[in-house]
N, C-alpha and C positions, 0 to 999 in steps of 0.2 A: 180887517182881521186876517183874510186870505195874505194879505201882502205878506203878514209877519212868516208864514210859512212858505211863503216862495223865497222870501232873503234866507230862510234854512236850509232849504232847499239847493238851493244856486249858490250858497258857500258851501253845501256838501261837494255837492258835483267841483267844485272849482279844486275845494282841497284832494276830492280825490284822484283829478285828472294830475294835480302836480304830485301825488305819488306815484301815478303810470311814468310819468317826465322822470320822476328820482330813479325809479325801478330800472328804466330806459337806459337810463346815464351811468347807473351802476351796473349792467348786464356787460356795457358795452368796452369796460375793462376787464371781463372775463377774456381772456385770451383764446383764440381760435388757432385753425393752421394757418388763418392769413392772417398777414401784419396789418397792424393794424392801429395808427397815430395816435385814439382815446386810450391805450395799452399804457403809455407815458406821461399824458400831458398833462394829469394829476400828481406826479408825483414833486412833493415839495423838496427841493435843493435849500442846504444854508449857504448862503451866498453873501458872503460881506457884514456876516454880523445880523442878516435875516434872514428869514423865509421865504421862497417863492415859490408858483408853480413852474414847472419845467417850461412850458408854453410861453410863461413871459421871458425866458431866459434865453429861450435859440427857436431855429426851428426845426421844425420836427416835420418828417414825409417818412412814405412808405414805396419808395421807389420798385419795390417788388412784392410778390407775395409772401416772401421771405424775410424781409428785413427792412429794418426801422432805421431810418438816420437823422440825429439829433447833431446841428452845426450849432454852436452857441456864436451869440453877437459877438460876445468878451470870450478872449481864447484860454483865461484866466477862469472861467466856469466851468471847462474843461473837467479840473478834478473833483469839485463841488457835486457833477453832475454823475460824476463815474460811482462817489460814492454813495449818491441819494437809491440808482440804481441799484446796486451791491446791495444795501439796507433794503429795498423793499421787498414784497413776494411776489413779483415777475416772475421770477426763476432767471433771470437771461443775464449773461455776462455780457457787458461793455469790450467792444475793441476799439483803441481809438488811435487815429495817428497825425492826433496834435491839431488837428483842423478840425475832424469828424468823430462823430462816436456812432459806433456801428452797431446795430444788436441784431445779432442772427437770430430768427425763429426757428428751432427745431422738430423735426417732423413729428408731429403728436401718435404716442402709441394709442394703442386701443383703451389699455387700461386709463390713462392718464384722461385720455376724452371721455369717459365714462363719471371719473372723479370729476372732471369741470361739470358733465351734464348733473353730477348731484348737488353743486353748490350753484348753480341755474335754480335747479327746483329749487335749494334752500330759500335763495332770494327773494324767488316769485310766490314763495307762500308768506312769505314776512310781505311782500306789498298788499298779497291778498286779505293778510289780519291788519295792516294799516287803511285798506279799504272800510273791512270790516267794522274796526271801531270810530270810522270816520261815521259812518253810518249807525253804530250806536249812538254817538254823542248828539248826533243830528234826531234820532229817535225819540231819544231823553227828553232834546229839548222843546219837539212837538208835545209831546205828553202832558208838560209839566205847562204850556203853554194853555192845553185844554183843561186841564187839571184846576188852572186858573182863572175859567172860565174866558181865556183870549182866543181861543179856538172850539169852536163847535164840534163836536165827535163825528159830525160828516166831515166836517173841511180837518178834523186831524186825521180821519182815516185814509182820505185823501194825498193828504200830506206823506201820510205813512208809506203810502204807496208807490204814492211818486219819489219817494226816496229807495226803497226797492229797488223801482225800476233802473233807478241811476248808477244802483248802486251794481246789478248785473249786468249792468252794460259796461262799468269801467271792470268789473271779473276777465266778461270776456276781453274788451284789450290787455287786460294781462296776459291771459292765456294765449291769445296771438303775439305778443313779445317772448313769453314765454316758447311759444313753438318755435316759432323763427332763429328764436338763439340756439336753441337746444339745435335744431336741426345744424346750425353755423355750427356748434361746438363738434357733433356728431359725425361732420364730414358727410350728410346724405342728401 
């Protein structure tokens, strides 16, 4: 009977650690003052009649703290690639000359870093209520398990608990993504 509550358990905790993983991945195309390669390599080019990501198309370094350079394999993805950027909300314009495509980072005002650190927080409070309802559904399903007499009111409260716990322990790694980005956006 415990077991059925530990596999609730340990798919709470699994699905909530891959929202910290999404949270992560998505933090980490917020733009800073340094360049920075996850900035690009999402971005989908139409390239021959399909879709790709940028990463599969060239590659892509950060030679400085300034700027991003994107060599495509095929010198023919060149304009594919100039336009995928143009369309997205980077903000940064392509310079290219024919080999390379260059994207300069410019120096972030105050106020602009202030705008990224509020779509930081927007983020980290949307992984926070995807924690959140990770752990309602996890909730539900202990209840409904004691409800049905598969779970004993100690071993659900147990259960209850231990999902809790899991569940303030994946808050706090948000909240330390959360800091660590905000501080990179912040400049401090």
């Amino acid at each position: 009977m415990v077991s059925n509550a530990s596999t609730i358990i340990s798919d709470a905790d699994s699905r909530m650690k891959k929202a910290v993983e999404a949270l992560a991945k998505e933090l980490a195309t917020i733009r800073t003052g340094r360049a920075n390669t996850n900035l690009v390599e999402h971005l989908q080019v139409d390239y021959f009649g399909s879709t790709m990501p940028l990463n599969q198309l060239s590659q892509i370094a950060a030679p400085d703290a300034r700027m991003i350079t994107i060599q495509p394999w095929d010198k023919n993805a060149i304009g594919p690639i100039e336009k995928a950027i143009l369309k997205s909300d980077i903000g940064l314009t392509p310079a290219n000359d024919g080999i390379i495509i260059r994207l300069t980072l410019p120096q972030l005002t105050e106020e602009r870093r202030r705008e990224l650190a509020k779509v930081v927080s927007k983020r980290v409070e949307e992984g926070k209520i995807a924690a959140r309802n990770i752990r309602r559904d996890a909730m539900d399903k202990v209840k409904e398990k004691e409800k049905n007499k598969e779970l004993s009111q100690d071993d659900s409260r147990r259960a209850q608990d231990q999902i809790q716990k899991v569940t303030d322990s994946i808050i706090a790694q948000i909240e330390n993504v959360a800091k660590a980005k905000e501080k990179e956006v912040l400049g401090s």
